[in-house]
ZADO-534064 format. One record per residue (C-alpha): x, y, z; chain. Coordinates in Angstrom, 1 decimal. Layout:
N
ATOM        X        Y        Z   fivo
ATOM        X        Y        Z      A
...
END
This chain:
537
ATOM        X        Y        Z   fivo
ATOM     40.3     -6.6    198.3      A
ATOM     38.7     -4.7    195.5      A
ATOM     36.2     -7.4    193.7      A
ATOM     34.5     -6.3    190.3      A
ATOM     34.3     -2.3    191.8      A
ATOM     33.0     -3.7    195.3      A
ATOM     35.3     -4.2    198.8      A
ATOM     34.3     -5.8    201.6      A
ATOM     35.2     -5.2    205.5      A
ATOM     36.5     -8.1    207.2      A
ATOM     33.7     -9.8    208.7      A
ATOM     34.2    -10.3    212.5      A
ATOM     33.0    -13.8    213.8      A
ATOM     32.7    -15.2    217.3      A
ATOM     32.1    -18.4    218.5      A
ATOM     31.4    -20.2    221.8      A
ATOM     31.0    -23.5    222.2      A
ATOM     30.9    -26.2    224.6      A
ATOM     29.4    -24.1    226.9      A
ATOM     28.8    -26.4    230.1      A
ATOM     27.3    -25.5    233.7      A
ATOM     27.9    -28.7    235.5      A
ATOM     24.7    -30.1    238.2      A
ATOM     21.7    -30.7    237.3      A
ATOM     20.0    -28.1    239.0      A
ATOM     22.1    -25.3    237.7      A
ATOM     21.6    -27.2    233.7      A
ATOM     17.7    -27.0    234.6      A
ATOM     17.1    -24.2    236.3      A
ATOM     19.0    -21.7    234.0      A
ATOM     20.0    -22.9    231.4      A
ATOM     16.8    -24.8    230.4      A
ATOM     14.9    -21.3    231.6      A
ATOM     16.9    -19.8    229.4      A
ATOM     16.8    -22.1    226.1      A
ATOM     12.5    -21.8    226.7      A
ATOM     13.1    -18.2    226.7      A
ATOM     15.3    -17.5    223.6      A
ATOM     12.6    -20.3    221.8      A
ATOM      9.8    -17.9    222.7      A
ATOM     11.2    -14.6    221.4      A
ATOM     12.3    -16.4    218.4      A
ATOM      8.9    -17.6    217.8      A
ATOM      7.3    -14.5    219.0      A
ATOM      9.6    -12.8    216.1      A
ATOM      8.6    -15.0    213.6      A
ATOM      5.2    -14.6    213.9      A
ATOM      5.0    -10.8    213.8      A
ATOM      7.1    -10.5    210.6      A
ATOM      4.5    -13.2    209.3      A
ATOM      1.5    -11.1    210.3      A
ATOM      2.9     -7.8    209.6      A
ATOM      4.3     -8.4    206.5      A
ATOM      1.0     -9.9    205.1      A
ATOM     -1.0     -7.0    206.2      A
ATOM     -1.2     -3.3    205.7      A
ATOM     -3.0     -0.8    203.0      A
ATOM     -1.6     -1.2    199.3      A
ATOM      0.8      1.2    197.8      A
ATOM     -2.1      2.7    195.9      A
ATOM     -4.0      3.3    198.2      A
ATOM     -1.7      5.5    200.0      A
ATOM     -0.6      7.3    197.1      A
ATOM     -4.6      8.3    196.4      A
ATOM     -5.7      9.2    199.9      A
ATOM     -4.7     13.1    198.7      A
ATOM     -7.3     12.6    195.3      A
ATOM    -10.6     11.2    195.8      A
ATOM    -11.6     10.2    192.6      A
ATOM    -15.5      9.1    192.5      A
ATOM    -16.0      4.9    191.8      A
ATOM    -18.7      4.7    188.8      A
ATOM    -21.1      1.9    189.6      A
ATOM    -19.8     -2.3    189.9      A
ATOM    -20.8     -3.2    185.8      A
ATOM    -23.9     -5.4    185.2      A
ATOM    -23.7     -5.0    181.7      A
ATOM    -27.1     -7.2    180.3      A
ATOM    -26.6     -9.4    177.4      A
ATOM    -26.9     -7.3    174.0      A
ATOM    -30.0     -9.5    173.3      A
ATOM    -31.6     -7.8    176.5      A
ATOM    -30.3     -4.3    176.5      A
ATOM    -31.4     -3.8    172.3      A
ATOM    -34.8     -5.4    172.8      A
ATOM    -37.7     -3.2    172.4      A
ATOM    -39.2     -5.8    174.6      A
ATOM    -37.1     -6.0    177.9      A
ATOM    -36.3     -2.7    178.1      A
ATOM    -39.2     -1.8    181.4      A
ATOM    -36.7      0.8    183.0      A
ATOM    -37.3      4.4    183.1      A
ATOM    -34.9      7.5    183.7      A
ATOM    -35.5     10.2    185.2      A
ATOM    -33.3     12.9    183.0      A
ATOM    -32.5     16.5    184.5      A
ATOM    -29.2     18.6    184.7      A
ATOM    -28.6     17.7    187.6      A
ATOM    -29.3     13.8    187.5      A
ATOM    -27.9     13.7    184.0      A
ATOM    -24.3     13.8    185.9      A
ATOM    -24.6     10.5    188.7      A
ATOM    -27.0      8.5    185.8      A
ATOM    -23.7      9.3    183.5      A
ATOM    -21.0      8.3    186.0      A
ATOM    -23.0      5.7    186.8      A
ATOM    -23.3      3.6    183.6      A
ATOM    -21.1      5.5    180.8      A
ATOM    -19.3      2.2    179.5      A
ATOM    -16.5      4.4    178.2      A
ATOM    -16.1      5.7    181.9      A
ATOM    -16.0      2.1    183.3      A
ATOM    -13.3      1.1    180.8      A
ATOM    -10.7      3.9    181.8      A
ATOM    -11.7      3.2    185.3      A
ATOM    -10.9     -0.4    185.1      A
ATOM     -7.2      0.6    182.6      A
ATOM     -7.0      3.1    185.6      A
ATOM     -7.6     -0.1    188.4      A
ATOM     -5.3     -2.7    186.3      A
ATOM     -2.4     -0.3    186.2      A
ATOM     -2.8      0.7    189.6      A
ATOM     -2.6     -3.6    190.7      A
ATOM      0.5     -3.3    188.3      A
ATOM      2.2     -0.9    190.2      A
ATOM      1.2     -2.6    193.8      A
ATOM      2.5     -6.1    192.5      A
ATOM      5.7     -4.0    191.6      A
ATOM      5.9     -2.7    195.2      A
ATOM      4.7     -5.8    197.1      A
ATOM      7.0     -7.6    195.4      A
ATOM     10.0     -6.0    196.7      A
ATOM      8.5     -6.0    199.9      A
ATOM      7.2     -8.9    200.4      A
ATOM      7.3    -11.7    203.7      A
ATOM      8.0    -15.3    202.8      A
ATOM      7.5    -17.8    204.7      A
ATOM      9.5    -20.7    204.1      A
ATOM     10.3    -24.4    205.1      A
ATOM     13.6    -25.9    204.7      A
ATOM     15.2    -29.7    204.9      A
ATOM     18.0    -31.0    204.1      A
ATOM     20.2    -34.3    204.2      A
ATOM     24.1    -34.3    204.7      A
ATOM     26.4    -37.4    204.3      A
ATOM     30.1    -37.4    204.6      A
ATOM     33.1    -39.5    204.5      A
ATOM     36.7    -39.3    205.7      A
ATOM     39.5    -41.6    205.3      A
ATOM     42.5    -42.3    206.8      A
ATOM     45.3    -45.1    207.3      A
ATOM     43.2    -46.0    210.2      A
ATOM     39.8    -45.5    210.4      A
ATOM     37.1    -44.6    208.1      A
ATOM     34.4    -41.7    209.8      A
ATOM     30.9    -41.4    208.1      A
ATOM     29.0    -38.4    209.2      A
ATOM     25.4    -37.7    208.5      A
ATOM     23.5    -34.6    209.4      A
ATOM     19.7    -34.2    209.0      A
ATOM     18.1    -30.4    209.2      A
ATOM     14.4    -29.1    209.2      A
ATOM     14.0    -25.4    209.8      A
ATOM     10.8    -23.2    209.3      A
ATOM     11.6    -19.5    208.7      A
ATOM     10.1    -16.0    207.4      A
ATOM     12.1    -13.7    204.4      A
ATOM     11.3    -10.4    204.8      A
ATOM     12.5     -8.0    202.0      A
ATOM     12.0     -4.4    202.2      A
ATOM     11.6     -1.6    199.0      A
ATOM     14.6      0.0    200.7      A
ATOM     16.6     -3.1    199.7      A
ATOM     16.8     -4.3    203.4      A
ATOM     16.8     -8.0    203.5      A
ATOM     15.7    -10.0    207.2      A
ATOM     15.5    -13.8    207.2      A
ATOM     14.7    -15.6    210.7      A
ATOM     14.0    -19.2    211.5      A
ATOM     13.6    -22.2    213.9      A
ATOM     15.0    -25.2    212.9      A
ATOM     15.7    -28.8    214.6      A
ATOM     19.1    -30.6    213.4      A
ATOM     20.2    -34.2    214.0      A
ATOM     23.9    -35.4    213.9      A
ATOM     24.8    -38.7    213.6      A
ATOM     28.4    -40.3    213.6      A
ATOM     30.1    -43.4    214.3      A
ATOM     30.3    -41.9    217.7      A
ATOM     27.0    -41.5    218.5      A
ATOM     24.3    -39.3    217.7      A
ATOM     23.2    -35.6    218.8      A
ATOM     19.9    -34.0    218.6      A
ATOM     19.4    -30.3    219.7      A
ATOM     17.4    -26.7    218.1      A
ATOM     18.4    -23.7    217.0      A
ATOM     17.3    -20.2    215.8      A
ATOM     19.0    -18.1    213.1      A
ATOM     19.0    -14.8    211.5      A
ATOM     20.2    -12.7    209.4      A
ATOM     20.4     -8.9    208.3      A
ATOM     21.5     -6.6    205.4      A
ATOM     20.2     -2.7    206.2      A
ATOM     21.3     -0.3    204.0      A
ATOM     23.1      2.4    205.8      A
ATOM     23.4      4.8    202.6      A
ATOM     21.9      5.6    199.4      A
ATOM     22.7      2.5    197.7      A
ATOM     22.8      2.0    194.3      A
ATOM     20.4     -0.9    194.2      A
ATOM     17.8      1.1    196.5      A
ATOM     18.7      4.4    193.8      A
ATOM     17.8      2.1    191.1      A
ATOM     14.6      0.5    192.7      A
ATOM     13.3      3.7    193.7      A
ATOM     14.0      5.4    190.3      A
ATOM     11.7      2.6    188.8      A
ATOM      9.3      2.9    191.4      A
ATOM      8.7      6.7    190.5      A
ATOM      8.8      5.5    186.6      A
ATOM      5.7      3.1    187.5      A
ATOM      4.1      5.3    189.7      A
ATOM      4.1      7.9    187.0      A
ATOM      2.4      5.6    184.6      A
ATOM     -0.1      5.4    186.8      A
ATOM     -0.3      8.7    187.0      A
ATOM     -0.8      9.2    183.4      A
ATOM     -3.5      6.7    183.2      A
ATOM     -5.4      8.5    186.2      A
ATOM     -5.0     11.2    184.4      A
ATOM     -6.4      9.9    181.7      A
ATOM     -9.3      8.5    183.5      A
ATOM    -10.1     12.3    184.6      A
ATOM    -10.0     13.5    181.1      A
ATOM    -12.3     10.7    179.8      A
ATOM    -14.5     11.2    182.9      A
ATOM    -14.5     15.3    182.1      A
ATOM    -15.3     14.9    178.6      A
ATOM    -18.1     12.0    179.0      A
ATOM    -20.1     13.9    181.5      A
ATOM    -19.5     17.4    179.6      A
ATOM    -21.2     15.3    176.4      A
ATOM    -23.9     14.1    178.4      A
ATOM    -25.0     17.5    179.8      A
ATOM    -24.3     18.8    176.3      A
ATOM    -26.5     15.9    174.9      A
ATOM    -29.2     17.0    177.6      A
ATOM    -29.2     20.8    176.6      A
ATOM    -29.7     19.8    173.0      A
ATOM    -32.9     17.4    173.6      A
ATOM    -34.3     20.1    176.1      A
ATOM    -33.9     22.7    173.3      A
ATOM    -35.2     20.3    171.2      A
ATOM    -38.5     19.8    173.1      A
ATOM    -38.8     23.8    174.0      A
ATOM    -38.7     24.3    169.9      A
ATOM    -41.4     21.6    169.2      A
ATOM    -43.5     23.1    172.0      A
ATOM    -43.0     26.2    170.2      A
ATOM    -44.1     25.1    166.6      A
ATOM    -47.2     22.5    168.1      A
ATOM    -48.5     26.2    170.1      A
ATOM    -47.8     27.7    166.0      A
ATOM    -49.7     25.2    164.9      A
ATOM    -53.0     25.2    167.1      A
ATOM    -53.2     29.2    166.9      A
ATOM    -53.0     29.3    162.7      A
ATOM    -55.4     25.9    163.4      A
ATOM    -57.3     28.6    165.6      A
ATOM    -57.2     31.8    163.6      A
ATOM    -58.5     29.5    160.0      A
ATOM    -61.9     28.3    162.6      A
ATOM    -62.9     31.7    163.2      A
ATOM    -61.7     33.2    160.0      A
ATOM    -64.3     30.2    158.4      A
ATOM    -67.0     31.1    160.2      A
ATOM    -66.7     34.4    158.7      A
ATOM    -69.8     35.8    156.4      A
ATOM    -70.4     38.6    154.2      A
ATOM    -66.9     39.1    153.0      A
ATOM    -64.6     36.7    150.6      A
ATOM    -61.4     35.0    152.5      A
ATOM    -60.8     32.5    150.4      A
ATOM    -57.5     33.9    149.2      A
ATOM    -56.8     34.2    153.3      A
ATOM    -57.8     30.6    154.0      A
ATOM    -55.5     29.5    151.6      A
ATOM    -52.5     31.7    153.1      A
ATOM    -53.7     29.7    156.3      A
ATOM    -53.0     27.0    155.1      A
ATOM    -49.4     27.6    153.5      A
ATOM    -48.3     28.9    156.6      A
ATOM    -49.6     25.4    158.5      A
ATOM    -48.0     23.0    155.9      A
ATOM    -44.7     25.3    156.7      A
ATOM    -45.5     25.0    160.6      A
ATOM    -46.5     21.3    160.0      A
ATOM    -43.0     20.9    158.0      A
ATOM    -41.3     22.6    160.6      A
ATOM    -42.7     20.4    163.8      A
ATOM    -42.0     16.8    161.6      A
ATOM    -38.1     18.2    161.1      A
ATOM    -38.2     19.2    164.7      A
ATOM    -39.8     16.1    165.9      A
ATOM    -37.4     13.8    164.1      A
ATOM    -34.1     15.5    165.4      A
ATOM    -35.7     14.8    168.8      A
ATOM    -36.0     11.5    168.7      A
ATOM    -32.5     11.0    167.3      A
ATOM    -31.0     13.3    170.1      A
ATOM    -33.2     11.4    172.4      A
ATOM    -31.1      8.7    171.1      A
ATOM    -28.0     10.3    171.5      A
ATOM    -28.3     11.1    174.9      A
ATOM    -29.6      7.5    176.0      A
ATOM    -26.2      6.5    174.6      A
ATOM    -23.9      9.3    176.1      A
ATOM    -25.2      8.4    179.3      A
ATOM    -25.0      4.8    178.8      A
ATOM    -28.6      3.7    179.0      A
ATOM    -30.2      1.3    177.4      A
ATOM    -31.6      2.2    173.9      A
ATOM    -35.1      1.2    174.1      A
ATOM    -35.0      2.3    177.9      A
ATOM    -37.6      5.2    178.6      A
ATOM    -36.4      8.6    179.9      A
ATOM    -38.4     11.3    181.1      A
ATOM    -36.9     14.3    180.2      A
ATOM    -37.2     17.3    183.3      A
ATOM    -36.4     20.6    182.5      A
ATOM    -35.2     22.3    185.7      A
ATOM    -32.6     25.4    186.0      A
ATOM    -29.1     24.2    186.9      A
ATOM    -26.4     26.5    187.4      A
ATOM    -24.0     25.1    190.4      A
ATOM    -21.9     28.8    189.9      A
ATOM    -24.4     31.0    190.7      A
ATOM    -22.7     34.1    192.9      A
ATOM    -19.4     32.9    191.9      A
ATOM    -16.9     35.6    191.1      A
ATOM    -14.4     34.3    188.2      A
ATOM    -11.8     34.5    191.1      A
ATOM    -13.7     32.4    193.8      A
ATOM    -13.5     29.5    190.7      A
ATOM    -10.3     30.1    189.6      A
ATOM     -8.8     29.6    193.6      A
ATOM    -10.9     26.5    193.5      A
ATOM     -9.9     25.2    190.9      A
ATOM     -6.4     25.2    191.4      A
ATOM     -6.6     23.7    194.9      A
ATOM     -9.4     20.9    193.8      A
ATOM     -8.5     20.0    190.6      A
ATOM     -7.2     16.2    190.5      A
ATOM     -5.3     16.7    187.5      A
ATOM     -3.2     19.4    189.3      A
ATOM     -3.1     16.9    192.2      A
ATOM     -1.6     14.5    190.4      A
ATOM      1.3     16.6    188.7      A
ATOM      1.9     17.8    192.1      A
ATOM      2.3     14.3    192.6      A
ATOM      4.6     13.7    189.5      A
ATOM      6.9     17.1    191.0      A
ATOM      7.4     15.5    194.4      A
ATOM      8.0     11.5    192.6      A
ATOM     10.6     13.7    190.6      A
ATOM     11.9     16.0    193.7      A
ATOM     13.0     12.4    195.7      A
ATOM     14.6     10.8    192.4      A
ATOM     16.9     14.0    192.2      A
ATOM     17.2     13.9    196.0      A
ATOM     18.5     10.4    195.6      A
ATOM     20.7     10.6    192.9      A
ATOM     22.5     13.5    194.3      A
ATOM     23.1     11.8    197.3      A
ATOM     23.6      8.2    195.8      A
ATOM     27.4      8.3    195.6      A
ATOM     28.2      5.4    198.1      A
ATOM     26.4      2.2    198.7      A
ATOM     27.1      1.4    202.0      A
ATOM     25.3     -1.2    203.9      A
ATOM     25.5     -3.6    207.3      A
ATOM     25.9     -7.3    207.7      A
ATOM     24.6     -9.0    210.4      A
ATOM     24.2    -12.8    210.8      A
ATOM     23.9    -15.2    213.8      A
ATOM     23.0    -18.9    214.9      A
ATOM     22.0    -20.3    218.2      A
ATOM     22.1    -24.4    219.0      A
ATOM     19.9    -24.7    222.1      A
ATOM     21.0    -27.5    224.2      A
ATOM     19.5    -30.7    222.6      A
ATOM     20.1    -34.5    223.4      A
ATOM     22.8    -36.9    222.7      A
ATOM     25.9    -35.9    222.0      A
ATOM     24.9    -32.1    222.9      A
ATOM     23.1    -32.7    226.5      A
ATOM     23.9    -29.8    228.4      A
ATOM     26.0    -27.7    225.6      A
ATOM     24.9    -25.2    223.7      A
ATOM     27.0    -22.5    220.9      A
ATOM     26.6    -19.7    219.2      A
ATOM     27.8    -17.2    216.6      A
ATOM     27.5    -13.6    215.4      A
ATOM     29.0    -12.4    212.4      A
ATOM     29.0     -8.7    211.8      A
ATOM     30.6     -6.5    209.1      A
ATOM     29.9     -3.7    206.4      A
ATOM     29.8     -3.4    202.6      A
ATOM     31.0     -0.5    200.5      A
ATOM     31.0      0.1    197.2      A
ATOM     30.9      3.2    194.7      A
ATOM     28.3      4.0    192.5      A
ATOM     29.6      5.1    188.9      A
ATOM     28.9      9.2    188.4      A
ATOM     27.4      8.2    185.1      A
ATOM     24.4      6.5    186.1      A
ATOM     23.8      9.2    189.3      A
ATOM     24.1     12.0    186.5      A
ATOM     21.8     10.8    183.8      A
ATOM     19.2      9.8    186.8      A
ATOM     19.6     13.7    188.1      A
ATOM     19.3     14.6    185.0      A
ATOM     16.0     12.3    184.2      A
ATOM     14.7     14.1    187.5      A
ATOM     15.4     17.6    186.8      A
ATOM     13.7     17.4    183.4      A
ATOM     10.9     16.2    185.1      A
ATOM     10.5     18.3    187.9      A
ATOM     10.7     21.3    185.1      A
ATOM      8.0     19.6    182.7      A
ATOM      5.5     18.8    185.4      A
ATOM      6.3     22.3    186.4      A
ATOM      5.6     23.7    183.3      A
ATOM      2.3     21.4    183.1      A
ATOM      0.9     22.5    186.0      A
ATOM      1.5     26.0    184.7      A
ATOM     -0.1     25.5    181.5      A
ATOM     -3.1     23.7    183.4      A
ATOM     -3.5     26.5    185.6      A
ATOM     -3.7     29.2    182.5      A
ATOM     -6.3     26.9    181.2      A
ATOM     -8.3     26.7    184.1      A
ATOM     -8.0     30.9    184.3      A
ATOM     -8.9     31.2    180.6      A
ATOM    -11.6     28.1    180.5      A
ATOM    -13.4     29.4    183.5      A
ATOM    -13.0     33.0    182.4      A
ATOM    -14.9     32.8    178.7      A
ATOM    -17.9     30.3    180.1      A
ATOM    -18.7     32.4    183.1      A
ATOM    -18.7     35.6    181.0      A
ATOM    -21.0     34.2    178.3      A
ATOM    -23.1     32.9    181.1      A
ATOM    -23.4     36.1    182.5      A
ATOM    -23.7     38.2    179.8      A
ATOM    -26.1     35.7    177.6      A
ATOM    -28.4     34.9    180.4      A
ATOM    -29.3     38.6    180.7      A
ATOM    -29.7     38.7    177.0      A
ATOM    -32.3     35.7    177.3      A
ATOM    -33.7     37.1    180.9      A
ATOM    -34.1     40.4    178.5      A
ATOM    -36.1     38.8    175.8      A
ATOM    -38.0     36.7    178.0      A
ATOM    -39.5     39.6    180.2      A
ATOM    -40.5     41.2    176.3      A
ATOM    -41.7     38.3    175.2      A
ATOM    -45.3     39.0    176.5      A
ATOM    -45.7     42.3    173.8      A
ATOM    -45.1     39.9    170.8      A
ATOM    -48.2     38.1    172.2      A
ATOM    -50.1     41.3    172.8      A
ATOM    -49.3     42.3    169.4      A
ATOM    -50.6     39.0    167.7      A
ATOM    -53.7     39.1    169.8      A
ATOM    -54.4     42.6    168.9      A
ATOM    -53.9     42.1    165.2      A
ATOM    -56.5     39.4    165.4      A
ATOM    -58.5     41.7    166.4      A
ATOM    -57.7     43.8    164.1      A
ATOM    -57.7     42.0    161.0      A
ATOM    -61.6     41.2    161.9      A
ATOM    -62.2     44.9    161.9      A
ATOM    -60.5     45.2    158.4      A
ATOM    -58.0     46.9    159.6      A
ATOM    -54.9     44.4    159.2      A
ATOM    -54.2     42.1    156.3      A
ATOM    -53.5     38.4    156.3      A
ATOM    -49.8     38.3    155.7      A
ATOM    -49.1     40.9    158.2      A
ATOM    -51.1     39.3    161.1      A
ATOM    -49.4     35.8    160.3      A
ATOM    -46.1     38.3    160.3      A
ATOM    -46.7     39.0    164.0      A
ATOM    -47.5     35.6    164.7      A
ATOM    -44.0     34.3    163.4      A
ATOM    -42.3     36.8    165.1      A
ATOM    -43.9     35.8    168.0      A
ATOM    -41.9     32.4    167.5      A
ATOM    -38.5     33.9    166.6      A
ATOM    -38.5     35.8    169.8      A
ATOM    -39.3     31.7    171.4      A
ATOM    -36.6     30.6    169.6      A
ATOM    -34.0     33.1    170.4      A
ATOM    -34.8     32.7    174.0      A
ATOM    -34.5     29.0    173.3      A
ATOM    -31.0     29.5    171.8      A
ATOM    -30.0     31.5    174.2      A
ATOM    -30.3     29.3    176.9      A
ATOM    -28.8     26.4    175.1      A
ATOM    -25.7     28.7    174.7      A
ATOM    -25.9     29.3    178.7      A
ATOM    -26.2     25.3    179.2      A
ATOM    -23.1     24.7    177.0      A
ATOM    -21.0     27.3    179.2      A
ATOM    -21.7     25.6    182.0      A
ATOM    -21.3     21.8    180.8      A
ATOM    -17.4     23.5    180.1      A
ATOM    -17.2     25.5    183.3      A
ATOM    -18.4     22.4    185.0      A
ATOM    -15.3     20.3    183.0      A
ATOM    -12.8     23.5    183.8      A
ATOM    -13.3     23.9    187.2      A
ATOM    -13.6     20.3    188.3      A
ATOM    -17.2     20.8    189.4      A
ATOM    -18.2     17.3    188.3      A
ATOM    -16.1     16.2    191.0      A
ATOM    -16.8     18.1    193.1      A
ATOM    -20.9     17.3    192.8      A
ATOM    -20.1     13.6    192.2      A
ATOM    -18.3     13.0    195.6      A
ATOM    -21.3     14.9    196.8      A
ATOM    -23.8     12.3    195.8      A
ATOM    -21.6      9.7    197.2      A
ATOM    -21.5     11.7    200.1      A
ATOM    -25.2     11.9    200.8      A
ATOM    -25.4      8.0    199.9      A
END
């Protein structure tokens, strides 16, 4: 009979009762052997569902076994009285390329925020799961009274139930509920004690609607917590790329007041020696001296000053305490040395966690079309039984049981199949697309760093190896200028030169240290070298 769009199949029911072996032996000897027995699977069952349905690895953790993100560090975050006092501030960092990236990770708050948005959406979507596919256990009583009349007589009956028992619901909409249970009976005839064991099943045979539904929100949730992994990966990217950017700046920084103090001690040098000149006026030269160190002196103060505010700045982009003190090491780092641009684009593509996860996304989307092709019919199984074990009383020696057993069908309107195939298909193209356009990024992000790496580091390479005749040429014009030979203005000439070419080679290879903070952030090497430290830990 159709009900609201649903009809059922006559369920099927058998029942035996009164089931009597006469002597005592017989009563003892098989059917108590066999009462002990059914008691003992029952419980047996009971207990498994319990243990096994309480146990097992989260639904997150199997989705990320494919993507190991690195963990940044457990927060001890220190009072802000402790971690912006000038006083309590006794630790000291060791800062290189190289370390800049862990020391980062490590204590960056802003990567410990999107972590933890990253961890609570993830416990979202496992209490969404669990849930729906969780083990109950359960305890049950319950008190019966009834009353009949007749002409007659007047019969009271009374029954009195206990029963402990396990749910057990499953994502695929599969429902299992099994117990143990004790029931007394008591009339005006007597009374009857006995246990009994019960179960019942509903197993999904098709693509259900309900299970079409569940899943389709499952992929909904698991694709926020996609996004926010995602997320976590871009903010982990771009915080490490700052830091190493941060780094490259304070090292350039310290290279250009090394520069300008070695400026300043040579014209401190050159004005000695000039002093202790005799028999010739170079008054007007001392004082050209000392214009050129009030410039130099100008120059290191400006220098100076950005350094300690950068100094600042990088404390803060890698998250360490402001009054902390860092040592700042400047060692070469360059992880893509040897690399061909198509040895890092093939890596990239096959390491990068933010193509991971939209191949992710593609296959959530692949099953949600799958099932709402295929969701048409919801047709599912129904199973239930009972079985009174021979008690006392009134039920000595008898036992009964029943199994009922039938099917459901029902038809799933095309509308809501179409729109979800629809929902999928659009997302199976966009993540598609994305991974496209994340894969032209990757070509074109690793292409222009490595290039400017390449071509830049010879430039610097190149001025370096000439830097030594800029120095011959200011310490021959000293030389010179003491023989008469070379004025003032043009020595001091050579001798800023001399510090342009520093500075250039100085620019240069803050250039080179930018390109490869971004070919670090295009290629997914910061993963790459993070899961290495763990690795080594």
């Amino acid at each position: 009979m159709p009900i609201a769009g649903r009809w059922h199949a006559p369920l099927r029911a058998v029942n035996l009762s009164g089931l009597r072996r006469d002597g005592d032996s017989i009563r003892k000897g098989g059917m108590a052997g066999n009462n002990v027995l059914r008691r003992g699977v029952w419980l047996v069952s009971v207990w498994t569902l319990w243990v096994c349905g309480c146990a097992g690895t989260l639904p997150s953790e199997r989705l990320g076994s494919a993507i190991h993100l690195p963990v940044p560090a457990i927060s001890r975050s220190s009072p802000a009285v402790e971690r912006l006092s000038r006083e309590r501030a006794s630790d000291t960092y060791t800062l290189s390329a190289r370390s800049v990236i862990p020391i980062a990770f490590s204590l960056q708050p802003d990567i410990k925020s999107s972590y933890q948005r990253f961890k609570s959406e993830e416990a979202r979507y496992d209490f969404f799961v669990v849930s729906r596919d969780s083990l109950t256990p359960t305890f049950r009583s319950s008190n019966r009274l009834s009353e009949s009349r007749t002409a007659e007589e007047t019969l009271r009956d009374r029954d009195y139930t206990v029963e402990v028992g396990v749910e057990k619901r499953f994502f695929d909409t599969t429902e299992l509920n099994v117990g143990v249970g004790y029931e007394t009976n008591v009339t005006d005839e007597g009374q009857g004690d006995r246990p009994f064991v019960s179960a019942d099943l509903r197993y999904p045979l098709w693509a259900s609607r309900e299970k079409l539904e569940r899943t389709s929100e499952e992929i909904f949730r698991r694709n926020e917590l996609n996004d926010t992994q995602l997320a976590y990966i871009e903010e982990v990217r771009n915080r490490l790329e700052r830091a190493l950017f941060a780094y490259n700046i304070v090292t350039d920084l310290s290279r250009r007041m090394d520069h300008a103090a070695r400026w300043l001690r040579d014209l401190q040098t050159l004005k000695s020696r000039i002093e202790a000149v005799v028999g010739r006026d170079v008054s007007s030269d001392l004082r050209r001296i000392s214009a050129e160190m009030t410039k130099v002196e100008a120059e290191l103060r400006n220098v100076t000053g950005r350094h300690e505010v950068d100094t600042a700045r990088l404390k803060a982009a890698c998250g360490i305490a402001l009054y902390a003190t860092v040592e700042i090491v400047n060692e070469p780092f360059n992880p893509f040395v040897g690399a061909t641009h198509d040895e890092l684009f093939r890596l990239s593509i096959e390491t990068d966690p933010e193509i991971l996860t939209l191949l992710n996304e593609v296959r959530n989307a692949e099953v949600q079309l799958d099932l709402a092709r295929r969701g048409k019919w919801d047709i599912a199984l129904l199973l239930d039984g009972r079985s009174n074990i021979e008690g006392r009383g009134q039920t000595d020696r008898g036992s009964d049981w029943a199994v009922n057993f039938g099917m459901e069908v029902s038809h799933v309107d095309p509308r809501v199949t179409t729109s979800l195939a629809r929902q999928a298909q659009s997302r199976i193209e966009r993540f598609t697309e994305a991974i496209a356009s994340r894969e032209n990024a990757i070509f074109v992000d690793t292409l222009e760093p490595l290039i400017r790496i390449e071509t830049l580091g010879a430039s610097r390479d190149e001025l370096a190896g000439n830097l030594p005749r800029f120095i011959g040429d200011y310490q021959s014009g000293i030389g010179a200028y003491f023989d008469g030979a070379l004025n003032i203005d043009d020595l001091l000439k050579r001798r800023e030169t001399y510090w342009e070419q520093e500075q250039e080679i100085s620019r240069l290879t803050l250039v080179v240290g930018f390109n490869i903070a971004e070919l670090c952030t295009a290629t997914g090497k910061f993963f790459e070298l993070l899961n290495d430290d763990v690795a080594e830990d």
